[in-house]
Backbone bond lengths (Angstrom), bond angles and torsions (degrees), N, CA, C in turn:
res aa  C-N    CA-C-N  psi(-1)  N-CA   C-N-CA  omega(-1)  CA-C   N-CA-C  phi
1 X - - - 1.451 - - 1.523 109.16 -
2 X 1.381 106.34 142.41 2.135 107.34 -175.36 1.293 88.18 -85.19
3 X 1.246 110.13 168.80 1.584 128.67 173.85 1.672 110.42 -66.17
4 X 1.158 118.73 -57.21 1.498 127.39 158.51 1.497 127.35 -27.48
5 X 1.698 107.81 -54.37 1.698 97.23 167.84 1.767 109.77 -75.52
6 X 1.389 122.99 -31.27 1.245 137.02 170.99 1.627 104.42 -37.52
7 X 1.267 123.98 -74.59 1.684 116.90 154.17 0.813 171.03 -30.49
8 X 1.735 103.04 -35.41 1.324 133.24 154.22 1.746 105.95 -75.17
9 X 1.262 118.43 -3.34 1.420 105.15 -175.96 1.644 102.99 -107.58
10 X 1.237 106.39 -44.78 1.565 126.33 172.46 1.711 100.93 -48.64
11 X 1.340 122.86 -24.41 1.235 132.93 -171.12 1.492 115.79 -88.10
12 X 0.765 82.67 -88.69 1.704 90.75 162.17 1.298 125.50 -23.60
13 X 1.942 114.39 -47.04 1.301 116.35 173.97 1.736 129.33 -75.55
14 X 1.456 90.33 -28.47 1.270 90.43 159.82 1.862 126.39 -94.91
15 X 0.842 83.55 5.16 1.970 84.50 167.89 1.884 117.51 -79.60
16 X 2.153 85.37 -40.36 1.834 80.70 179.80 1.685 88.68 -72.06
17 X 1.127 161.62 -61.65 1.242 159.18 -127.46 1.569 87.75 -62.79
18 X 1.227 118.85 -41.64 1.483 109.32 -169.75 2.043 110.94 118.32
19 X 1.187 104.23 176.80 1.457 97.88 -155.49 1.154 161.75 95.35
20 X 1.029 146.84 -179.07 1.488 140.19 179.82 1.473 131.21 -110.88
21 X 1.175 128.41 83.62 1.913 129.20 -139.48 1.202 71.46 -119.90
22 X 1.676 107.67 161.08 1.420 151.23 125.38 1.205 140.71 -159.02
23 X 1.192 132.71 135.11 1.815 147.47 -171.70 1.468 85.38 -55.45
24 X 1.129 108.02 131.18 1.802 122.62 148.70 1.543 108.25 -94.25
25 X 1.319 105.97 121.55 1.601 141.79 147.57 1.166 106.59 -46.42
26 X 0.972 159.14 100.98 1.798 155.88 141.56 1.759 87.42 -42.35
27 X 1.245 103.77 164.88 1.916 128.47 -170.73 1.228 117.91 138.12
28 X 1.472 104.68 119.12 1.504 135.73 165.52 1.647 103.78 8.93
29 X 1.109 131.91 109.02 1.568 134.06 161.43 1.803 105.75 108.99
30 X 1.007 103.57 2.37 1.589 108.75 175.47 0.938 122.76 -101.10
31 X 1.531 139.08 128.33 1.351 150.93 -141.33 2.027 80.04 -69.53
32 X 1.475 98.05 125.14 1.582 97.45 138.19 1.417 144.19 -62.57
33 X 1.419 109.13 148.63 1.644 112.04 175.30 1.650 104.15 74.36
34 X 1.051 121.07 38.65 1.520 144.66 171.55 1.896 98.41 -80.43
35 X 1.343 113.68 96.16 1.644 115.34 150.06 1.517 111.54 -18.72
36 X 1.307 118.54 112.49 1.351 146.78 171.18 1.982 100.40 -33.70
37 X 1.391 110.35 -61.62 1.542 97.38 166.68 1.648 104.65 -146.62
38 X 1.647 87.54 149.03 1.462 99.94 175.60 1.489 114.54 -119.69
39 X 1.273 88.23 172.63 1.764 106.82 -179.05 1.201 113.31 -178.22
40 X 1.570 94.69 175.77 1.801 121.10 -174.84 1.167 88.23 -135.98
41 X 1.536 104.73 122.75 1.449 136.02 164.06 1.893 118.35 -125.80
42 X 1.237 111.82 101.62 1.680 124.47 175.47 1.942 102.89 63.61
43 X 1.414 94.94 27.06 1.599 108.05 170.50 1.257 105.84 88.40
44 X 0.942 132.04 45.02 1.628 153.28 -173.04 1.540 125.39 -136.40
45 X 1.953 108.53 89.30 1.162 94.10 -177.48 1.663 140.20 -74.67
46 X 1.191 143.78 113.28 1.348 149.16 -149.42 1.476 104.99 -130.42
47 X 1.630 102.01 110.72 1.144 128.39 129.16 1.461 165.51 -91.82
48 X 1.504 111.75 106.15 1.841 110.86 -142.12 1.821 94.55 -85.56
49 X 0.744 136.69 169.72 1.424 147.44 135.79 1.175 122.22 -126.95
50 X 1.524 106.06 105.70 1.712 117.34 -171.21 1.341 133.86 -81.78
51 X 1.039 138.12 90.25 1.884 138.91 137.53 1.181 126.99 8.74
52 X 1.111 129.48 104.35 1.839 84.34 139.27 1.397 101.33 -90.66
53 X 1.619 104.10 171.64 1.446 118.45 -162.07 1.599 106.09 -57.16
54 X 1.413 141.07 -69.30 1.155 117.88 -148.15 1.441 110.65 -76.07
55 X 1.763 120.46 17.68 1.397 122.21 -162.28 1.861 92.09 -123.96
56 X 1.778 103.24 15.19 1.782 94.11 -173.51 1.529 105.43 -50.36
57 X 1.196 115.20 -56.32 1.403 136.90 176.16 1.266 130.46 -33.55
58 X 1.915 118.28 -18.22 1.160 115.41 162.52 1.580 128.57 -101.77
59 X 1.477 96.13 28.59 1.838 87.83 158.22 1.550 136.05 -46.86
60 X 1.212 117.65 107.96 1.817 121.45 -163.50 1.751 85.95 -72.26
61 X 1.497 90.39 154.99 1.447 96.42 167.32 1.307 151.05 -44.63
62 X 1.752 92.69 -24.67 1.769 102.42 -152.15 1.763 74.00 -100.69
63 X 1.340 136.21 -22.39 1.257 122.15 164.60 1.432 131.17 -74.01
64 X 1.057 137.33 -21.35 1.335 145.88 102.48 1.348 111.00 -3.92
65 X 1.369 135.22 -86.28 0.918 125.37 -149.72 1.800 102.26 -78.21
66 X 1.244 121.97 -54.85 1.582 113.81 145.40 1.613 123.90 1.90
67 X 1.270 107.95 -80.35 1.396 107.33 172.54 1.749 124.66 -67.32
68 X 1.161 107.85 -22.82 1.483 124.24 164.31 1.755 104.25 -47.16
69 X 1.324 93.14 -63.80 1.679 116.26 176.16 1.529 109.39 -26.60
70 X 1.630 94.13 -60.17 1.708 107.20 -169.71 0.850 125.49 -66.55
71 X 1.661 127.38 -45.37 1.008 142.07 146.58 1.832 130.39 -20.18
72 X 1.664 104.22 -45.85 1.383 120.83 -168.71 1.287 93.03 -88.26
73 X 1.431 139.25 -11.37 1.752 148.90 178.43 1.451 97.23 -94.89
74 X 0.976 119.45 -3.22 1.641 109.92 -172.54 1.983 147.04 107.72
75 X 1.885 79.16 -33.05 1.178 109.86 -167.22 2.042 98.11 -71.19
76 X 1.164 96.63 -147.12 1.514 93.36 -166.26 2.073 95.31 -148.50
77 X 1.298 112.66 101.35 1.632 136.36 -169.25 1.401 105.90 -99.83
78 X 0.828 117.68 111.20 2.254 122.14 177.91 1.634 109.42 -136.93
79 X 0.899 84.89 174.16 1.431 114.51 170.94 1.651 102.73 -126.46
80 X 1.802 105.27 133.13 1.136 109.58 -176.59 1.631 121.20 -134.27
81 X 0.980 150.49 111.45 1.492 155.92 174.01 0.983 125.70 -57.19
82 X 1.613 120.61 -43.62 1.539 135.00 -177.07 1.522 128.21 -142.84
83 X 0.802 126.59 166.96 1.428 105.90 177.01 1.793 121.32 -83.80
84 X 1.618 100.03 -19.79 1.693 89.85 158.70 1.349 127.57 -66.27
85 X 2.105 118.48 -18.76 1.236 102.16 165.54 1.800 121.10 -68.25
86 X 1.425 100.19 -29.58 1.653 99.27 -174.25 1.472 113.13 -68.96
87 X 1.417 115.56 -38.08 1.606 102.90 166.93 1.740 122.06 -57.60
88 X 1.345 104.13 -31.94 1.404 102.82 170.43 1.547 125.64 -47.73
89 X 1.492 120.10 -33.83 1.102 131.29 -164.57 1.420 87.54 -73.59
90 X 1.864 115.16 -70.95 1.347 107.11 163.55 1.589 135.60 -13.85
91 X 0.980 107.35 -71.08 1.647 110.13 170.54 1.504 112.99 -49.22
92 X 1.822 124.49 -43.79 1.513 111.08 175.74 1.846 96.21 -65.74
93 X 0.539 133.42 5.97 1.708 127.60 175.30 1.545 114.02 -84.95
94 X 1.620 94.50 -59.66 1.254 100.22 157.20 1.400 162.09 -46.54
95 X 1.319 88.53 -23.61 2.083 126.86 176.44 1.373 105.53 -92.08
96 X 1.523 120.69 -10.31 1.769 105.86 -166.87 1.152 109.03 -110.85
């Protein structure tokens, strides 16, 4: 699977779930290592950075450390493969 249909699916699933999604554009003057898409879900800021699977393994650092970032703000920073992992995150939202 390309990263592109990988997004549009990850997208989609979290839109019916409900919430506030959008694809980040990378372009000239924008902080690098920006999570692929973000959102607010039940007041929960979430940033995913998506995989596909045999590429989980190449998270660069400064994306890592990005989501590190988010994480230490509160919000909720991952790495994601599929879109059943991104609803998962959803669901820990849901449980707390």
């Amino acid at each position: 699977m390309r990263e592109s249909s990988l997004t549009r699916s990850i997208l989609k699933a979290l839109q019916r779930r409900g919430g506030f999604w959008f694809k980040v554009h990378g372009h000239p003057g924008q902080r690098r290592g920006i999570p692929d898409i973000i959102g607010c879900y039940k007041g929960r800021f979430i940033g995913l950075e998506l995989k596909v699977p045999d590429r989980r393994d190449k998270v660069t650092e400064l994306q890592k450390q990005v989501l590190g970032e988010i994480s230490q703000a509160g919000g909720i920073g991952q790495v994601v493969t599929s879109k059943e992992e991104a609803l998962r995150v959803l669901d820990e939202v849901d449980s707390e």
